[in-house]
C-alpha positions in Angstrom: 71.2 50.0 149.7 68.1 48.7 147.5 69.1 46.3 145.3 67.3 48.4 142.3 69.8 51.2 143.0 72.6 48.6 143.1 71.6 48.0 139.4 71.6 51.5 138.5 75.1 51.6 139.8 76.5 48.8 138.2 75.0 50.4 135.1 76.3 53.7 134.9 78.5 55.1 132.1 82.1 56.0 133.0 81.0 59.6 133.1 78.1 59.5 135.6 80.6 57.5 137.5 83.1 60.4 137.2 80.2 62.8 138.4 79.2 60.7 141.4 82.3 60.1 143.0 85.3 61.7 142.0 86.4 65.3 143.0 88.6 67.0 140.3 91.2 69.1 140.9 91.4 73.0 139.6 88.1 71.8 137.4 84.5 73.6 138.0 82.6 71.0 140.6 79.5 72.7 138.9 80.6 71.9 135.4 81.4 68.7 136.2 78.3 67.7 137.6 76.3 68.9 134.2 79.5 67.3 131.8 81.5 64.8 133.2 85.0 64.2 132.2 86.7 64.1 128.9 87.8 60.7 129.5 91.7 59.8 127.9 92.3 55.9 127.3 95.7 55.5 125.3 98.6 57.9 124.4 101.7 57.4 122.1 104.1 59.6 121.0 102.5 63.7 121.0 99.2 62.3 120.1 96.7 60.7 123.0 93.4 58.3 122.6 90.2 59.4 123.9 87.9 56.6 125.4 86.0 57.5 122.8 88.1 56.9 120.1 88.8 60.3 118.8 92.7 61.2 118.4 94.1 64.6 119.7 97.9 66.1 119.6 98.5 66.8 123.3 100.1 70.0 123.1 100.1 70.4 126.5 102.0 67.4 127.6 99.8 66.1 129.4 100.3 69.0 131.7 104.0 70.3 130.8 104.9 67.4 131.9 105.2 64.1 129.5 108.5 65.0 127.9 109.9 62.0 126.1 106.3 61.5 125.2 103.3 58.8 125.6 103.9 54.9 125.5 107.6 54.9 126.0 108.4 51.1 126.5 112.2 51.5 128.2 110.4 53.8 130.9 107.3 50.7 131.3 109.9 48.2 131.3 112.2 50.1 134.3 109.2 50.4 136.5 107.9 47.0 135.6 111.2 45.6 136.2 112.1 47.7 139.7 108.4 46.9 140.5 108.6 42.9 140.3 112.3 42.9 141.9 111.3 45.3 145.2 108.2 47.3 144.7 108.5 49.5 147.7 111.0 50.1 150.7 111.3 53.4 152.4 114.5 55.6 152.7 114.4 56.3 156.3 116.8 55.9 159.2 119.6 54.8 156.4 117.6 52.2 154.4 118.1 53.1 150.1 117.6 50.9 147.2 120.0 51.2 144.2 117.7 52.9 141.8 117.3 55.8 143.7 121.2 56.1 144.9 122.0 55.9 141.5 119.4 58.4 140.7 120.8 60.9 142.9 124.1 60.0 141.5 123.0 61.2 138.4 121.0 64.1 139.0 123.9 65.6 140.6 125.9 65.1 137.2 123.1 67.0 134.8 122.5 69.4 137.3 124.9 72.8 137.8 128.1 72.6 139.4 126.8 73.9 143.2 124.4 71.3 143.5 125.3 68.9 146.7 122.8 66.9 147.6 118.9 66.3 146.2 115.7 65.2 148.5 113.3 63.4 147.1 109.5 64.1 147.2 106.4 63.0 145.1 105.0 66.7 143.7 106.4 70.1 142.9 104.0 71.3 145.8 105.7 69.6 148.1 109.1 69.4 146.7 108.1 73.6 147.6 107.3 72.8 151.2 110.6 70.9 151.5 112.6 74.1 149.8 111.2 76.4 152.7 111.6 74.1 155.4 114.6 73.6 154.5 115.3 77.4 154.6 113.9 77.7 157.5 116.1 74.8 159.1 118.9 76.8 157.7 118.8 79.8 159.6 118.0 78.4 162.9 121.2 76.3 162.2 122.8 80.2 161.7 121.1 81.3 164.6 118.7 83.8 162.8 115.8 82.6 163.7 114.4 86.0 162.9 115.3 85.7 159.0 112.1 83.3 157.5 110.1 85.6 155.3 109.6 84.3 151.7 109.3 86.8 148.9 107.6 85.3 145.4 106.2 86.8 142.5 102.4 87.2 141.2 101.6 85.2 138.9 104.0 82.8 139.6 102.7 79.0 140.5 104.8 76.7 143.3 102.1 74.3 144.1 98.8 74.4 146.4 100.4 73.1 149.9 99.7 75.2 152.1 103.4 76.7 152.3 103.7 76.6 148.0 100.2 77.8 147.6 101.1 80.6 149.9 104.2 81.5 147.5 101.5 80.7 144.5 100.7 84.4 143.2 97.4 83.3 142.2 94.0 84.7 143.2 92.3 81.5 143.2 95.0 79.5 144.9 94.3 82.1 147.7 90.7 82.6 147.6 88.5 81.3 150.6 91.6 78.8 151.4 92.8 81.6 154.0 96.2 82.0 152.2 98.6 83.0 152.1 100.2 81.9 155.4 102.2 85.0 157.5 105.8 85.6 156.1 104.8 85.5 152.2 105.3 88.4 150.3 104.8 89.2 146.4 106.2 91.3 144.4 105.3 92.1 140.6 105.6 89.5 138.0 108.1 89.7 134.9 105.6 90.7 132.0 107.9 92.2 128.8 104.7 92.3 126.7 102.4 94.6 129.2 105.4 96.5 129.7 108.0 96.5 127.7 108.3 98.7 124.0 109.8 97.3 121.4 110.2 100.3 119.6 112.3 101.7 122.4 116.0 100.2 123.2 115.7 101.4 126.6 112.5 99.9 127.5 113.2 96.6 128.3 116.2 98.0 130.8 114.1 100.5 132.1 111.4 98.0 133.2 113.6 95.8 134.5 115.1 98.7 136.8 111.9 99.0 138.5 111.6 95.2 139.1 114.5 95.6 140.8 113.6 98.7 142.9 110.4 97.1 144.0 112.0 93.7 144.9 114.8 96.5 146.8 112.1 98.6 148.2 110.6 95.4 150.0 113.3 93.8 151.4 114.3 97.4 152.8 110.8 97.8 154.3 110.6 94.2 156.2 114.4 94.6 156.7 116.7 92.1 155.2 117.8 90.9 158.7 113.9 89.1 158.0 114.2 87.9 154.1 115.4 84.4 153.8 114.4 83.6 150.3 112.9 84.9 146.8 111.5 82.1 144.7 110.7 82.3 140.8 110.2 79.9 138.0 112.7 80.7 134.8 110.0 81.2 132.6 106.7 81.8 134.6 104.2 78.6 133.4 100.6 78.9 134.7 101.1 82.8 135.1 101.1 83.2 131.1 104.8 81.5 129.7 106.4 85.0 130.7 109.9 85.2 129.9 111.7 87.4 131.7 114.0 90.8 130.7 117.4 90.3 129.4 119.7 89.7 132.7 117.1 89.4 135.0 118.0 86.7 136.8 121.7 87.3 137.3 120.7 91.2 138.5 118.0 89.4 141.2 120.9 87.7 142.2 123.4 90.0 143.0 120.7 92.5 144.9 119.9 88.7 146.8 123.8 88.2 147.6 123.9 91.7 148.9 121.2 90.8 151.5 122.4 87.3 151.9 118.8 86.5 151.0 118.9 82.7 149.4 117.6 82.1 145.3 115.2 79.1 145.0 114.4 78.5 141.3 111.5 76.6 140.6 112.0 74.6 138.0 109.1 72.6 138.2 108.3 72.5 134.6 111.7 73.8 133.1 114.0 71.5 134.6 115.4 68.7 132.6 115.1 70.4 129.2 111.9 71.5 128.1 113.9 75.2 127.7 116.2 73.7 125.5 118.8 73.5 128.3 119.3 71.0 130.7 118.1 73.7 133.6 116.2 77.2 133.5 119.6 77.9 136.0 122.0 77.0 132.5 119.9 79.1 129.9 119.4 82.3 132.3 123.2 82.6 133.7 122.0 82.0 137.5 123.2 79.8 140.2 120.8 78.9 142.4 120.7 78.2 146.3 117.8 75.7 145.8 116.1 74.0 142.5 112.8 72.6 142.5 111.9 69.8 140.4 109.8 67.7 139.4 107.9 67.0 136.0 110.3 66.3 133.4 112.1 64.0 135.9 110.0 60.9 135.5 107.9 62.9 132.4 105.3 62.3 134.0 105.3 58.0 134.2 105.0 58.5 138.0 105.1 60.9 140.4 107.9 62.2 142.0 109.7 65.6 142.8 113.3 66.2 144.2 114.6 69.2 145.5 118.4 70.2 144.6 120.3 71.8 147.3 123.2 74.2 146.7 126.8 74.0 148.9 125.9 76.9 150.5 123.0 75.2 152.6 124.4 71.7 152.2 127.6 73.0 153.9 125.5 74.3 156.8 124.1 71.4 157.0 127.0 69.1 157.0 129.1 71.2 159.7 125.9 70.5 162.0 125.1 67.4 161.5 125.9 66.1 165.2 123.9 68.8 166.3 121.1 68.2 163.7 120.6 64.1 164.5 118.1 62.8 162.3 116.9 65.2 160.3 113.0 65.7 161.1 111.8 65.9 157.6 110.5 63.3 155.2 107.6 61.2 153.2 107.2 57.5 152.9 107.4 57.9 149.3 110.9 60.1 149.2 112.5 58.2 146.7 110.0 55.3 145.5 112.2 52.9 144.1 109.8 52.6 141.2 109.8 56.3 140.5 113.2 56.2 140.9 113.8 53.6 138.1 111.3 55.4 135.7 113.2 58.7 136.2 116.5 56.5 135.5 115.1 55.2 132.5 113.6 59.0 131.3 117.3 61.0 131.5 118.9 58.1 130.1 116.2 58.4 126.8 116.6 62.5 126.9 120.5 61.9 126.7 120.3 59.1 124.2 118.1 60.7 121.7 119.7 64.1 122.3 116.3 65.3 123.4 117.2 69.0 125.3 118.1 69.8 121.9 115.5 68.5 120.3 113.2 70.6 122.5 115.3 73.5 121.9 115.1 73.0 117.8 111.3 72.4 117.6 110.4 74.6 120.2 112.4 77.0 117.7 110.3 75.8 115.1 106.6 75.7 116.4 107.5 79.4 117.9 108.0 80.4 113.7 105.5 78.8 112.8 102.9 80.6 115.3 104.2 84.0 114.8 104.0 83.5 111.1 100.2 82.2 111.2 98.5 83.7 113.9 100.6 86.5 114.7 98.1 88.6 112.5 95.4 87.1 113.8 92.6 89.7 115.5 92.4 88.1 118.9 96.2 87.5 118.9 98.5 90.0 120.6 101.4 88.5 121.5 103.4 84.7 120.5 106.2 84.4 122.8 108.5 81.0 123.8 111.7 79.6 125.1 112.2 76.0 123.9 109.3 73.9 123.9 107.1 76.1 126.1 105.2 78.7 124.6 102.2 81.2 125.1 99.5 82.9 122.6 98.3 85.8 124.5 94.6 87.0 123.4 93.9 90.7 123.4 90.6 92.7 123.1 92.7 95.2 121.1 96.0 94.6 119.4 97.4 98.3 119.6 96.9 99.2 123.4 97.9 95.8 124.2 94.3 95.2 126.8 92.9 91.9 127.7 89.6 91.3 127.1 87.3 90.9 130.5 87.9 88.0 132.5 84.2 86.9 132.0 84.6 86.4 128.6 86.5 83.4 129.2 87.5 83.7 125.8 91.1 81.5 126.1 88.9 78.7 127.5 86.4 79.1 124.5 89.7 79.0 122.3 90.4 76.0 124.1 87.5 74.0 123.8 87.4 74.9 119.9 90.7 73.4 119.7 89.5 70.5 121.6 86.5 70.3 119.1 89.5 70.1 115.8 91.8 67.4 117.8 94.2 69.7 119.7 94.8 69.5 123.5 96.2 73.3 124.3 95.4 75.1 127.8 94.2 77.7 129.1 96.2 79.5 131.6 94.3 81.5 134.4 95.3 84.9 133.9 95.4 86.9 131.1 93.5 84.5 128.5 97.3 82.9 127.7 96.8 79.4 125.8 99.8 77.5 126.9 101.7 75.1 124.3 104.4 72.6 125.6 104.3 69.3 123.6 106.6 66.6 123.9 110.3 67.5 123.0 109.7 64.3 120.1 106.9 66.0 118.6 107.5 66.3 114.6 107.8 69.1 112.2 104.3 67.5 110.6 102.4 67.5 114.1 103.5 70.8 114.8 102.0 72.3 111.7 98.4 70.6 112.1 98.9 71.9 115.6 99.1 75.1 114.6 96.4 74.4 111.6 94.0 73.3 114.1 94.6 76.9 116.9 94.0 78.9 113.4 90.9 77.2 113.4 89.7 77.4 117.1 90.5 81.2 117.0 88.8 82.2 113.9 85.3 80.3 115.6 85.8 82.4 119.1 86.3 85.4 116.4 83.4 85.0 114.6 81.6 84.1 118.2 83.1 87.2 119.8 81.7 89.8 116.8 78.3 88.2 117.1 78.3 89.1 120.3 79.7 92.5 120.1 82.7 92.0 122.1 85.5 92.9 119.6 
C-alpha cells in the first residue's frame, strides 16, 4: 500500500471509516455508503450521547432491549468483577462456573412453574435454532420422526438463522436468502386494528374464530401426525406491537394440546418484564412448552439468550438420557460466565427496584399520554401498547383504516424527524408502525418530551406529505 494512502487512512473521520469497512446489519448498504453511521458515544439512564455531542431519549431501548437502562454501575461492576476473577471457561463435557449455575438457579425461580431446565445461547436467533432442534430431538426420542413441521405467524420475527429466519414472517428476512427452509409454515398474524370493530362486541370473537380455523385448517391439511410446533411472540415486536384478541393464546393452546402439537413462545423482547409481567406466558394465561429469551436478560450489557424448557420435553429428555449420551448441541459461548454475571446483576436490579411494575405503570402512562396527543393526529390511526412496548400506526386515511404505500416510507421519514428533535423511536417494517419501548426507569418528565418531540416529527412528515399530494 502507498504510503500516501496510508495517510489518507490514518486520516479519515469515524464515518468514512464506518463506510469503508464495516457491513451493517438490516441497514441500506447504499445508504450507508452516501451517510455513514449515526455514531452513539455515551448512554445513561433513557437518554444516550451522540459522538457528536447531541443528547436523544432512546425510546427504543436501544433496540427493546436495554431495560434497567444506560450506565448501570452494579451491572459494569458484575462483569468487571466475573471478568478479572475467570474471564472465560466453556460449559461442555460437565465444566460450569458459579455465575451461570446460579443464573439458572434463578431463572428457573422468575420463570412459570413448568419450566425445568434453561440452555444458554448468545442471541434470540439462535436461542430459536436451539428451540427447534430441540423439537426435533424430541420426537425422534418419541419415535416420530415424521412430526418436524414448524407453523409461525406472518409478521412475526424469531431471528435471521437460517432455522429462525425461516419461522421470521418477514418478506425481507426471506428475500434472495432462499428461505424459508422446507417444513415452515405461516399462518396469519394477530392484527385487532385491520380487523377487528370496535363498535361491534362480537368482532373481536369473531376474528379470533377464524384465527383459529386457519391455524385448524392447516394442521388438518399437512396432518397433525407432521406438526411439532407453533411459535409466536406475546405481543408481535418488529411485525407492528400487535396485541393479540382476548384469550388468544389460551384458545391456541388447547387446539395445540388436541394435536399434541408443542407451544414455543418467543419471548425475545417480552420476557423479563417489559409487559409489565415477569413473562408474556404470566400476562396472556398460557403455559408454554418452550420460552425464548433473550434481551431483557442481560438488558442488553452483553449478549446472551437462554432457552426455557418445559417438563413435558425435559421429562423426555431425562427418561433418555442413557440413550441420548452427550447431547450433540452447543456453542462455546453457552453460558459466558461474564454474561452470566451481568444477567445476575440485571434481575437482581429489576427485583430490587420493583422494575416489572414500573414498566407496567409507565408503559400505562406513556400509552395515555399518546392517545391523548396524537390520537387525533391526521397521519395517526391507531396507539396501541402492553407495558412498556408500544406502536403508533400511520394511516393514509383514518376511517377505512389503509396504509399509505410502502414507497412512501413515511414511518421512516417520521423517524428521522424525530431523530432531527432528540428522540430515538423506530420504524418497524411493515405497516409504517413506529415502535416505542424505553427503559422501564424512564420518568413521567422524559415521557412527555418524548411524546412532545413525535408531535413534532409527525406534523413535519404532514406538512411534507400535503406538499406532495399524498394525503
Amino acid at each position: 500500500m502507498a504510503k500516501a494512502e496510508l495517510t489518507s487512512r490514518a486520516n479519515r473521520t469515524l464515518s468514512d471509516i464506518d463506510r469503508q469497512s464495516f457491513l451493517h446489519p438490516f441497514s441500506s448498504i447504499a445508504d450507508q455508503k452516501v451517510k455513514g453511521a449515526h455514531v452513539l458515544a455515551r448512554g445513561s439512564g433513557a437518554t444516550v450521547t451522540g459522538a457528536d455531542g447531541r443528547r436523544f431519549l432512546d425510546g427504543a431501548s436501544g433496540l427493546w432491549c436495554v431495560n434497567v437502562g444506560h450506565g448501570q454501575e452494579s451491572i459494569i461492576e458484575a462483569m468487571t468483577r466475573q471478568a478479572r476473577e475467570l474471564a472465560f471457561f466453556h460449559n461442555f463435557n460437565g465444566s460450569a462456573t458459579e455465575s451461570v449455575i446460579r443464573l439458572a438457579d434463578k431463572i428457573i425461580d422468575l420463570a412459570p412453574d413448568n419450566i425445568a431446565r434453561v440452555f444458554f445461547g448468545n442471541s434470540g436467533s439462535d436461542a430459536n435454532d436451539t428451540n427447534i432442534k430441540l423439537i426435533w430431538l424430541y420426537n425422534n426420542l418419541l419415535g416420530r420422526p415424521q412430526k418436524k413441521k414448524i407453523i409461525a405467524r406472518r409478521r412475526g420475527y424469531h431471528g435471521v438463522t437460517v432455522a429462525a429466519g425461516s419461522c421470521t414472517g418477514l418478506a425481507n428476512v426471506h428475500a434472495r436468502f432462499d428461505l424459508p427452509i422446507p417444513g415452515i409454515f405461516h399462518v396469519s398474524e394477530a392484527d385487532c386494528y385491520h380487523n377487528v370493530d370496535v363498535g361491534d362486541e362480537n368482532s373481536e370473537a369473531q376474528y379470533l374464530s377464524k384465527l383459529l380455523s386457519e391455524l385448524e385448517d392447516l394442521i388438518e391439511r399437512e396432518g397433525p401426525e407432521t406438526i411439532a410446533a407453533f411459535i409466536a411472540e406475546p405481543v408481535m415486536g418488529t411485525g407492528g406491537v400487535l396485541i393479540p384478541p382476548t384469550d388468544y393464546f389460551p384458545q391456541v393452546k388447547r387446539l395445540l394440546d388436541k394435536h399434541d402439537i408443542l407451544l414455543v413462545l418467543d419471548e425475545v423482547i417480552s420476557a423479563f418484564g417489559r409487559l409489565g409481567d415477569w413473562f408474556g406466558a404470566d400476562r396472556f394465561g398460557v403455559e408454554a412448552d418452550l420460552i425464548t429469551t433473550a434481551k431483557g436478560l442481560t438488558s442488553g450489557y452483553v449478549p446472551m439468550s437462554a432457552s426455557l424448557i418445559g417438563e413435558k420435553i425435559w421429562n423426555v429428555f431425562d427418561e433418555a438420557a442413557d440413550e441420548l449420551g452427550a447431547l450433540g448441541h452447543g456453542f462455546t459461548y453457552s453460558g459466558h460466565p461474564v454474561a452470566a454475571a451481568a444477567a445476575l446483576a440485571n434481575l437482581e436490579l429489576i427485583e430490587t427496584h420493583n422494575l416489572v411494575d414500573a414498566a407496567r405503570i409507565q408503559g400505562d402512562r406513556m400509552l395515555r399520554t399518546l392517545q391523548s396527543s396524537i390520537a387525533g393526529h391526521p397521519l395517526v390511526g391507531d396507539v396501541r401498547g402492553a407495558g412498556l412496548m408500544i406502536g403508533v400506526e400511520l394511516v393514509a386515511d383514518k376511517c377505512s383504516r389503509r396504509n399509505f404505500e410502502p414507497a412512501l416510507g413515511v414511518a421512516k421519514r417520521v423517524q428521522l424527524a424525530c431523530l432531527e428533535h432528540g428522540l430515538l423511536a423506530r420504524a418497524l417494517p411493515t405497516n409504517d408502525v413506529l415502535g416505542f419501548s424505553p427503559p422501564f426507569i424512564v420518568s413521567d418528565a422524559e415521557i412527555d418530551e418524548m411524546t412532545e418531540a413525535l408531535k413534532q416529527g409527525l406534523d413535519i412528515v404532514a406538512s411534507d406529505l400535503v406538499a406532495e399530494g399524498a394525503l
